[in-house]
N, C-alpha and C positions, 0 to 999 in steps of 0.2 A: 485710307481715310474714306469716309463713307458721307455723300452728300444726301441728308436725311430729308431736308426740310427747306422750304423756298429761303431765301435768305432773311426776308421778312417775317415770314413766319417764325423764324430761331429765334429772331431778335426778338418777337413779342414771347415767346415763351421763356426764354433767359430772363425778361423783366418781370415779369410772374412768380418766377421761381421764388424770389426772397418771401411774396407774401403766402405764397401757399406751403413753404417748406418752415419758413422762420429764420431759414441761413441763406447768408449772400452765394453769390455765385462764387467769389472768390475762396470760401471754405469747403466746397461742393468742390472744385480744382484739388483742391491737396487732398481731399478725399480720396478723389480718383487717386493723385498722384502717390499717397502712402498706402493704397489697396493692392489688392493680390497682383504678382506680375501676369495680367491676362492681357495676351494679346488681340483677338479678336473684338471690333466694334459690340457686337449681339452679348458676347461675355461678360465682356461690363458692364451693358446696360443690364443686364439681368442681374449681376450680381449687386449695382446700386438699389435696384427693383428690391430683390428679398433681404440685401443687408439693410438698407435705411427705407425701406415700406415707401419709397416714390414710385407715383403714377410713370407707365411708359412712356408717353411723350416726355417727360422731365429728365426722366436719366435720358434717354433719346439725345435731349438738347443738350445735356452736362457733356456726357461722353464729345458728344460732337463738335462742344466750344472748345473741350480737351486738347481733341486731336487739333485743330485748327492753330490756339495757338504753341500745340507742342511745335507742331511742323512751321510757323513762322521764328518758333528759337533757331532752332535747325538753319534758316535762311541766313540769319546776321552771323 
């Protein structure tokens, strides 16, 4: 897992995302989650990048909430 961005800065870009995308963050998750099995952090955000035409910070932030709460399921 790949720490991209200060924590605040994630947060203010996470909150952004619904008005510049149109979709919640929650649908941008199973996005990732039902996308090709890529395992590398950069893979994803590129392929979020030319499959749904998001700016780099945006996938950036997705991928990275992604991983964050894949790995607190992982925990419980």
């Amino acid at each position: 897992m790949s720490q991209v961005f200060s924590e605040e800065t994630h947060r203010n870009l996470l909150a952004r995302i619904p008005h510049c995308t149109g979709r919640e963050i929650t649908d941008w998750l199973r996005t990732v989650e039902d996308g090709p099995a890529l395992f590398r952090f950069e893979e994803k955000v590129s392929w979020l990048r030319h499959e749904h035409n998001l700016a780099y910070g945006h996938a950036k932030a997705i991928v990275h909430e992604y991983d964050l709460r894949r790995a607190a399921r992982k925990l419980l």
